[in-house]
Each structure stands twice: as structure tokens, then as C-alpha cells.
C-alpha positions in Angstrom: -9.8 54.0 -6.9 -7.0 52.3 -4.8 -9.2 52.2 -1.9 -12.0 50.5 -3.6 -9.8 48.2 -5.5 -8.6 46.9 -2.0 -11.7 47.0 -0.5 -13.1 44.7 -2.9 -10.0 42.0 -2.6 -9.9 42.3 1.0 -14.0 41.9 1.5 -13.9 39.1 -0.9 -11.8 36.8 2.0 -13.2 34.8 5.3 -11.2 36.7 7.4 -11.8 40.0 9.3 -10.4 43.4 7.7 -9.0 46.5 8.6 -8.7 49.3 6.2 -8.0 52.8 6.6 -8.3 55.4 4.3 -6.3 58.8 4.5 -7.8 62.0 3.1 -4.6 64.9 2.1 -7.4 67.6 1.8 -8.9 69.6 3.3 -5.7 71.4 4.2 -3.6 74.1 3.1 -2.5 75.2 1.0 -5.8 76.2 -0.4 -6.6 74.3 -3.8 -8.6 72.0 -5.1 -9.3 70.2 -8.8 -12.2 70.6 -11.1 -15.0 70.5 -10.3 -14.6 71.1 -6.8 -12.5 74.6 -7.6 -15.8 76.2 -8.9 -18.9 74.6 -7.1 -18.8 77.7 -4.4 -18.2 80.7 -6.5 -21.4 82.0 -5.7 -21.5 81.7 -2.2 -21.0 84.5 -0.2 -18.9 83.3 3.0 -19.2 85.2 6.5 -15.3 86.1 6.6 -13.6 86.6 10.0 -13.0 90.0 11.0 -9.1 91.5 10.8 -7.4 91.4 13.8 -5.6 95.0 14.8 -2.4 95.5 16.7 -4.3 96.4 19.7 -6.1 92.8 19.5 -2.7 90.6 19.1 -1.0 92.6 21.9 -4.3 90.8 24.1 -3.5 87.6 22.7 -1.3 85.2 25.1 2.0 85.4 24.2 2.3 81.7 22.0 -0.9 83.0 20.2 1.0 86.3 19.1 4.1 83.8 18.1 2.0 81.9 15.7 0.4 84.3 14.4 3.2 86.2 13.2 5.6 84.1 12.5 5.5 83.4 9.1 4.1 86.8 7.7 5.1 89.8 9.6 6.4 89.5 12.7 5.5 93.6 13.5 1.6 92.4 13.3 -1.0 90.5 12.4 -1.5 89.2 8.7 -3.6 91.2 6.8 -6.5 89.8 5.1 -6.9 89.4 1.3 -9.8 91.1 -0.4 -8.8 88.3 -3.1 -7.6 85.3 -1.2 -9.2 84.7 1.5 -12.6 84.6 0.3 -10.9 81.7 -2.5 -9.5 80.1 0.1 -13.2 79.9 1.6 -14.6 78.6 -1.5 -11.1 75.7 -1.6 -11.7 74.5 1.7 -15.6 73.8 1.1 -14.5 72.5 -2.2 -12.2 69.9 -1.0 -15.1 68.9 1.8 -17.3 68.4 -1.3 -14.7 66.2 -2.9 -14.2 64.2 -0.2 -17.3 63.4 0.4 -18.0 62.3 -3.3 -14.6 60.1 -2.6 -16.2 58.3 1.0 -20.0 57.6 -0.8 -17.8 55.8 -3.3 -16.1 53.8 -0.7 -19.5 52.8 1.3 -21.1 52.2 -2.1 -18.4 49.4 -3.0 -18.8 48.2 0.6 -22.8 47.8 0.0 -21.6 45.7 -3.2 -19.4 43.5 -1.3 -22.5 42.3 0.9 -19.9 43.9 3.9 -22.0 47.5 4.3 -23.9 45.7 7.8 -20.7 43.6 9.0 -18.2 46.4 8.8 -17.7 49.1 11.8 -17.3 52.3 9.6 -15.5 55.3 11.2 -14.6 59.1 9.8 -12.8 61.5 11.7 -10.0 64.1 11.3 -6.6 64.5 13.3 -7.1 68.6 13.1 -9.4 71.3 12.0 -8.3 74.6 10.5 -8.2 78.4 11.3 -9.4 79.5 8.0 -7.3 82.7 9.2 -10.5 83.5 12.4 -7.8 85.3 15.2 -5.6 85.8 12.5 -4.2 82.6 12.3 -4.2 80.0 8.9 -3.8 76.4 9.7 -4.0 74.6 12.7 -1.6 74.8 16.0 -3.3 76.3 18.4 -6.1 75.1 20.6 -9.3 77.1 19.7 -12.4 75.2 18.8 -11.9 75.6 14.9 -8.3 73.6 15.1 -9.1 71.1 17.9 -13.0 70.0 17.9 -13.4 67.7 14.8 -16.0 65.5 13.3 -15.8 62.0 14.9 -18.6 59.8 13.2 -19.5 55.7 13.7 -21.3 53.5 11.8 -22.3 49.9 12.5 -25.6 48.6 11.1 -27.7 47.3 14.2 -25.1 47.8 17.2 -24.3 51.2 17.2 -27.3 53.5 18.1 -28.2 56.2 15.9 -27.9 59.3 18.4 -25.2 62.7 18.7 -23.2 62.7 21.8 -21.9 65.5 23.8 -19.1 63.5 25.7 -15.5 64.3 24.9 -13.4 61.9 22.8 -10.3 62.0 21.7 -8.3 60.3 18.6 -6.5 57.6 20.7 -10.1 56.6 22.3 -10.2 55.0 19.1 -8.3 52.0 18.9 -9.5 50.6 22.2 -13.2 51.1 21.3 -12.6 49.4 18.4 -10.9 46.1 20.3 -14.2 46.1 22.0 -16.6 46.6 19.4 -15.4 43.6 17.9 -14.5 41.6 21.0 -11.2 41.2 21.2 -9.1 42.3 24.6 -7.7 45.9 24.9 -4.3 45.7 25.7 -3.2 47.1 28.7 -0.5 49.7 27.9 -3.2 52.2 26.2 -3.5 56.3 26.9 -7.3 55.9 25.2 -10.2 54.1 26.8 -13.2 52.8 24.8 -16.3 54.7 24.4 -18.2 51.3 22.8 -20.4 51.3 25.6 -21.8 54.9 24.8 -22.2 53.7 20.8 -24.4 50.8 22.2 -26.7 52.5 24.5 -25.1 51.0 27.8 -23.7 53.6 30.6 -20.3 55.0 30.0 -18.4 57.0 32.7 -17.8 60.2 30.1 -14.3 62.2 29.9 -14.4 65.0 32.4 -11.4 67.2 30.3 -9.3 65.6 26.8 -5.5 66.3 25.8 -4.3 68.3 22.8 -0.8 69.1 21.9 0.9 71.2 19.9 4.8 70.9 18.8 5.4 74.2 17.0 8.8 74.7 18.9 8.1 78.7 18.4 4.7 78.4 19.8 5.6 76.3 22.8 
């Protein structure tokens, strides 16, 4: 509601606006409010398998770290007949709720007469384990904690169309100096990717940067 509430004051004014909206969930720990908590009790999720003893003593050794750090540091955690399939049905109830939470948003920006004048982005700093190699949470640099959604929206610039290239997070900022034509400052890790939302060539990423700052881990 605060979101809208600003979104409406600030779309209301001449001049350009930036805001950004931050989502808590979905994260652990695993819980969500009514409705959400009950709209995937009868969905049977595909559950990754346990990992053995024999299986962590493959794993690299910062892998093994994580994984047992918090739970029991002789093995891997043991999965929950109970818990992990609730903690399934959480984390897709939370993706629900946000979702109900960003129509809102672009609803009250189609009300402010903004929806085709405003460059609309979603992404995520992080995906999560959801317990696949034995591991809950993030912190490690499988495709599950790393590889996130990264969406754009601009009504009549940016072509509709998926994109294979690698992007990552601080790409962001400079692509958004371009999109709406101001210069990209100098001192900047990211480089735009506007070109590639436009249909023009782009000279894609050939390998991205992740980092992780567990000190047990590193």
C-alpha cells in the first residue's frame, strides 16, 4: 500500500521518477500469511533426493562447509517427511503473494496515465536451495542460488523477446542511464545491455561474477 501511495504522489509531478520496490519474501525462513499459506496444499512437489555421506565427502570442500554448518557437522541434514514438503508449498506461496503485490503496483501505474512512460524492471539479488545438494538458502554458486529472473518492460522501446546473454545485477544501473538518455558515468563495474532490449547489436558477456561472503565457506 506504501508503494502505491508513493507511486501515485510521485507520477502525479512533471518531473522524472525513480522508485524501487523491495520484496522480504520469498526467503527463509519458510512462511507465509493467509491465503498464501494454503493455496499449494494439494500440490504434490518433486522433492530433491537426500544426500548420503558418501555424496558430501564428493562435494568440494566449501560445499561440505555450508552444508553442515548449521545442522550437523558429522553429515548432511536430513530431510523432513514434514518440513520440507511445507517449506515447498511456503516458498510458492510467497511467489504467489508477490505477484498479487507487483499487478497491484502496474495496475496504479496504468491509473496514473504512467504504465507506457515508465521503464519497469523485476529481478532478485539471489535464488534459493530449497535444500537440492543438501543445502537451504542461498551461498553457493549452483544454478538454483545464482540464475534469477531478470525481466524489462517499456511499452514501445523494449522488444518483446527472451535472451540467452548473461547479465548481472550491476548491468543494471548503466542500462538504465541509457535507456533514458542520460551519460553513464565512468567509474562503473556494469555495462548496459539497452542495446540488446532495443533490438540493436550488443557485444554479449562471455562469463559473469558471483560472490559469496560466508567467511566458513570461503
Amino acid at each position: 500500500a506504501r508503494t502505491r501511495h508513493w507511486l501515485k504522489e510521485l507520477a502525479r509531478g512533471d518531473q522524472p521518477f525513480f522508485l524501487h520496490a523491495s520484496f522480504w519474501k520469498p526467503h527463509a525462513p519458510y512462511e507465509v500469511a493467509a491465503p498464501y499459506d494454503r493455496l499449494y496444499d494439494q500440490v504434490e512437489f518433486a522433492l530433491p533426493a537426500p544426500l548420503s555421506k558418501a555424496d558430501l565427502a564428493l562435494m568440494p570442500l566449501p560445499l561440505q562447509k555450508l552444508i553442515t554448518r548449521d545442522e550437523n557437522p558429522r553429515g548432511p541434514p536430513v530431510l523432513d517427511a514434514q518440513r520440507t514438503p511445507w517449506a515447498y508449498r511456503s516458498y510458492y506461496g510467497t511467489i504467489t503473494h508477490v505477484d498479487h503485490e507487483i499487478g497491484l503496483i502496474l495496475e496504479t501505474l496504468e491509473a496514473t496515465g504512467q504504465a507506457d512512460n515508465t521503464v519497469v524492471i523485476f529481478t532478485s539479488d539471489h535464488g534459493d536451495q530449497l535444500f537440492e545438494h543438501g543445502i537451504s538458502g542461498k551461498n553457493c554458486f549452483y544454478d538454483s542460488s545464482v540464475r534469477v529472473p531478470f525481466v524489462v518492460s517499456w511499452p514501445r522501446h523494449v522488444q518483446p523477446a527472451r535472451h540467452p546473454q548473461l547479465i548481472m545485477a550491476v548491468d543494471l544501473l548503466p542500462t538504465l542511464f541509457d535507456l533514458v538518455g542520460l551519460p553513464i558515468p565512468g567509474a562503473f563495474q556494469g555495462r548496459s545491455f539497452a542495446t540488446l532490449l532495443i533490438g540493436q547489436p550488443y557485444q554479449a558477456r562471455t562469463e559473469v561474477f558471483s560472490e559469496n561472503i560466508i567467511p566458513e565457506v570461503i
